[in-house]
N, C-alpha and C positions, 0 to 999 in steps of 0.2 A: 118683684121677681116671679112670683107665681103666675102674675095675669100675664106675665112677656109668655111662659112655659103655657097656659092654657091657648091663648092666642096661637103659639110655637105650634103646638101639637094640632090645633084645629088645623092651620092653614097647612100644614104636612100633610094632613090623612085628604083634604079637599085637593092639596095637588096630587097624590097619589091615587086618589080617585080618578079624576081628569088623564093622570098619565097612563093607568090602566085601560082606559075604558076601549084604548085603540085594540088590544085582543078580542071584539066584541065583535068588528069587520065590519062595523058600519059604518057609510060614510060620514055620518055625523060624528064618528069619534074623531077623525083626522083635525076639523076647530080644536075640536076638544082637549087632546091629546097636546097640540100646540099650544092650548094655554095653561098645561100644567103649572111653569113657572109664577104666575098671575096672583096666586094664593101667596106663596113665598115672599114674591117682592112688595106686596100688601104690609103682610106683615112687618117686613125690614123698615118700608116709609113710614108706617105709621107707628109702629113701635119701638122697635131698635135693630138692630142687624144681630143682636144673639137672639129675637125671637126668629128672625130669618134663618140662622144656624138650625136653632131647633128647629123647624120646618122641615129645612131638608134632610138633614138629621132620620125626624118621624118618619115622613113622606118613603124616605129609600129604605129603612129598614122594616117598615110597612109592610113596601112590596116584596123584598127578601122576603119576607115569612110567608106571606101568602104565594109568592109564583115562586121565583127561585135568584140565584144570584145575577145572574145576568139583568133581571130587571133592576137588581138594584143599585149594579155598578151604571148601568143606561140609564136611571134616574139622577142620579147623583152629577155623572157627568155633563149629561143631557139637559137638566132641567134645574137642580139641586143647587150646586156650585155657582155655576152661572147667575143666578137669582138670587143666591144669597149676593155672591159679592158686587155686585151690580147696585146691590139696593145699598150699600153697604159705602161704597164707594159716593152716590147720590146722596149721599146723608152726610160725607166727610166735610167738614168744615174747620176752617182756625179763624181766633179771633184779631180784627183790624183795630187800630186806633183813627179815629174821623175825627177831625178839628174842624171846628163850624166858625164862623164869621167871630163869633167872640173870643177865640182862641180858644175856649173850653171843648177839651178832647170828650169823643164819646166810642162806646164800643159797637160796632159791628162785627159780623162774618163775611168769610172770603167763602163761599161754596165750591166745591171741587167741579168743574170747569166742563160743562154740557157740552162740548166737543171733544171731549176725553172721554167720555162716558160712551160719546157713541163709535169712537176709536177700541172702545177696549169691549162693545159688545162685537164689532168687527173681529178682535182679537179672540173670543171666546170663540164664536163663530168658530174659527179655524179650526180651535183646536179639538171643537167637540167631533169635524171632519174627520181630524189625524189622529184621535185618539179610535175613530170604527174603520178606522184601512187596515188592522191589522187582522179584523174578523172575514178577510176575506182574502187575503196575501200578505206578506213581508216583503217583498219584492217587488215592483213595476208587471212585470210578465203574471205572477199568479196573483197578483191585485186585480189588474183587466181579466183572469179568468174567471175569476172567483164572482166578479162581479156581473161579467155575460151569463155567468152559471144561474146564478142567483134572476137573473132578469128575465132566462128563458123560462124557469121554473114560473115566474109569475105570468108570462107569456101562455105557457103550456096549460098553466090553470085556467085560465081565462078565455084561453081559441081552444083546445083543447089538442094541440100539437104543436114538438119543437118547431126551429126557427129551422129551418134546410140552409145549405150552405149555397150563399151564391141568390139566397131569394132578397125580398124586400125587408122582410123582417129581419133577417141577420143585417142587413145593412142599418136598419133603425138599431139593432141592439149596438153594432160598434158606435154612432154616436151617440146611442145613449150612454156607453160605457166611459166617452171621453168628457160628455157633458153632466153628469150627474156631479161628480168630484167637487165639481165649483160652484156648480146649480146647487148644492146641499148647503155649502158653506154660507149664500145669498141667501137663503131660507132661513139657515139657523140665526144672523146676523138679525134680516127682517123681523124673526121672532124674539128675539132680545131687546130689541126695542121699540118691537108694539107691546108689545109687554110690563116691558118699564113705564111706558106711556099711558099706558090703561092703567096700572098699578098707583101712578103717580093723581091721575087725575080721579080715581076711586079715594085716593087720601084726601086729596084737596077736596071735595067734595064732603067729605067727612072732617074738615075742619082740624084733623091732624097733622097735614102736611108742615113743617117747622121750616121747609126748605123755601123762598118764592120763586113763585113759577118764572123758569128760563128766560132770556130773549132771546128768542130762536135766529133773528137777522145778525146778531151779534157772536154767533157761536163763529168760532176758530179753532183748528189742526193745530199743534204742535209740530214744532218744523223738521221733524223726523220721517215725519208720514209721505213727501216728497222721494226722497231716498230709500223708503221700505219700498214704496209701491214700483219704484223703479228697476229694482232688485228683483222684486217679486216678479213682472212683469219679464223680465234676460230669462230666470230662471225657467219660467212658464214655457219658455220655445224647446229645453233640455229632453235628452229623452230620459227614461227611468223612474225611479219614486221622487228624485227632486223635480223634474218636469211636473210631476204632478201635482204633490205640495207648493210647487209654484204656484200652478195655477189657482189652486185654491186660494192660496195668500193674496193674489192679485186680485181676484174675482171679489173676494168680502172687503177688501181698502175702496175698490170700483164704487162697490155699492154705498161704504160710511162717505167718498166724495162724494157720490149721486145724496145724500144729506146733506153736505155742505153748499150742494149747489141749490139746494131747496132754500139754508139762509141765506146765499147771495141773491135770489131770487124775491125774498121778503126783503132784501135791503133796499135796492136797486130801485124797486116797483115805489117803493113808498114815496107819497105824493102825488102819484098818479088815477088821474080818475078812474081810469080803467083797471088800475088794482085788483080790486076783487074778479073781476074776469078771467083776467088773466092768470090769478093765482087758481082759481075754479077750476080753468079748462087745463093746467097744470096738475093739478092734484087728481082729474079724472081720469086725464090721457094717461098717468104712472098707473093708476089702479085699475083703469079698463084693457088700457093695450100693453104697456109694460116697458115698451122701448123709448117713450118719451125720456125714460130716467139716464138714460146712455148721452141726453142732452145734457141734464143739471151734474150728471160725472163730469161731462166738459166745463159745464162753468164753474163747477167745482175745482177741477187743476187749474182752471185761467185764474181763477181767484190767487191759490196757492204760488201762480208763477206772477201776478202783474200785480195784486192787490187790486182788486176791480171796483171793490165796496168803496175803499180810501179814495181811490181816482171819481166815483161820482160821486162822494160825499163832499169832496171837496168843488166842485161846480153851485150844488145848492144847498150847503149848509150840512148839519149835523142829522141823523134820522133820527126820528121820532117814536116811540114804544112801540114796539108791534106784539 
C-alpha cells in the first residue's frame, strides 16, 4: 500500500507538472500539456488503478494550491478522471474456466474488451467538451458568442487588431466557432488513446503489464454504437445547444470508427504480400494529411453494417496473430 501511495503521488505531481507547463506559452508545452494523462495511466497499468486514483487525486490538488481552482477542476476533468478510469477499466478482468483436450478445467482471464476501451475514451472525449461549454454560454446563441469573443481576443493578440465585420477574418472566426466544438472533442478522444497506448507499452516494456497485449484485427463495437452514432448524427443538423452537443457526439463515435477501420484494415490485409505497404502508406497518410482517416470511418460502418472481416475470413480461412 505504501509503494501504490509513493508511486500515486510521483506520477500526480509529474502529470501536474506536464499539465502546468502549458501557462509557460511555449509551443513546446501544447505535447506536453497533452501528455499530462501519461503519468496517471502508468501508474494504473502497472500498479493498480488506486495508485491511478491517487495520481489524480495529488496531480489536481497539486495545481489547486499552487494556481487556483480552475486548474484544478481542468485537471481533474481534463486529464485526472479520464486516466484514471481508463487505466482502470484496461486492467478489468473476470476469471474463465478453459477445458483442454483431457477434460481437465484450467483457469484464465476474460480482459475488458479493447474496443470498449476505445468506445469509452470516445465517450470521455465528449464530455470533457460538454463539461467547458458552459465557461463560455449556457445557451446555443452566447456559446457561439462567448467563443468568437474568446477567438478574436487570441486573434487581437496575435495581429494586433479585432476581426472587422464583413472581412476575412470574421469569416474564419464564424467557422472556426462552428468547427472547434467537434474539432476539440477528436482531440480529446485522439489523446485518450495515445495515451493509453504509450502508457500501455511504457508497462509492457517494464515487464509489469499483467494484461496481453490486444489483437488489434480482432477488436469489435458493441452493437449500440450503430444507433448512438446515428442519433448523434439527426441531432448534429438541430439548431441550438443540442445541435451542437450533437455534433460533438457524432464527430468523436466518427473518430473511435476511423479505429475500427484501422482493425478491419489489419484483418483484411493479412496474407498479403503487400501488407506492410499498404498498412505503412495508411498509418502515414492519417498522421501526414489527416483525411485518409474519413476512409477507415467508412470501413469502419461497412464492417458494423455487413461484417466485412467474417465475409473474407471466410474465403481464405481464419486470420492469423497480428
Amino acid at each position: 500500500m505504501i509503494q501504490i501511495a509513493i508511486v500515486g503521488i510521483g506520477a500526480g505531481a509529474a502529470a501536474a507538472l506536464l499539465f502546468a507547463s502549458v501557462t509557460s506559452g511555449s509551443w513546446l508545452s501544447i505535447p506536453l500539456f497533452y501528455l499530462a494523462p501519461l503519468p496517471i495511466m502508468i501508474a494504473g497499468l502497472g500498479w493498480s488503478h488506486w495508485a491511478a486514483m491517487t495520481a489524480a487525486l495529488a496531480g489536481a490538488l497539486g495545481l489547486g494550491a499552487v494556481f487556483e481552482t480552475v486548474f484544478l477542476l481542468a485537471f481533474a476533468a481534463g486529464a485526472g478522471f479520464p486516466a484514471w478510469w481508463l487505466s482502470y477499466l484496461a486492467m478489468l478482468a473476470r476469471p474463465v474456466a478453459i477445458t483442454n483436450g483431457s477434460g481437465q478445467g484450467a483457469e484464465s482471464f476474460e480482459w475488458y474488451p479493447s474496443g470498449r476501451l476505445v468506445v469509452w475514451a470516445a465517450v470521455l472525449g465528449v464530455l470533457v467538451v460538454i463539461i467547458a461549454i458552459p465557461n463560455f454560454g449556457v445557451d446555443a446563441d452566447s456559446f457561439r458568442a462567448g467563443l468568437r469573443d474568446a477567438l478574436n481576443a487570441i486573434m487581437r493578440v496575435n495581429n494586433g487588431t479585432p476581426a472587422r465585420a464583413g472581412s476575412n477574418t470574421e469569416r474564419l472566426l464564424e467557422i472556426l466557432v462552428n468547427a472547434i466544438p467537434p474539432a476539440a472533442a477528436v482531440l480529446a478522444t485522439i489523446t485518450n488513446l495515445l495515451n493509453l497506448w504509450l502508457a500501455a507499452r511504457v508497462v509492457k516494456f517494464s515487464g509489469r503489464l499483467a494484461r496481453p497485449w490486444p489483437q488489434l484485427s480482432s477488436m469489435s463495437f458493441p452493437p449500440f454504437m450503430t444507433p448512438a452514432l446515428a442519433v448523434a448524427i439527426v441531432l448534429s443538423f438541430l439548431d441550438g445547444m443540442l445541435g451542437i452537443v450533437g455534433g460533438i457526439v457524432a464527430a468523436s463515435l466518427l473518430l473511435a470508427y476511423g479505429v475500427l477501420g484501422f482493425a478491419v484494415l489489419h484483418a483484411i490485409t493479412q496474407g498479403m504480400s503487400a501488407r506492410p505497404f499498404v498498412l505503412s502508406i495508411t498509418y502515414a497518410g492519417v498522421i501526414l494529411l489527416g483525411w485518409p482517416m474519413l476512409a477507415l470511418c467508412l470501413l469502419g460502418l461497412v464492417e458494423m453494417a455487413i461484417g466485412l472481416r467474417g465475409r473474407v475470413s471466410t474465403k481464405r480461412g481464419p486470420p492469423t496473430r497480428s
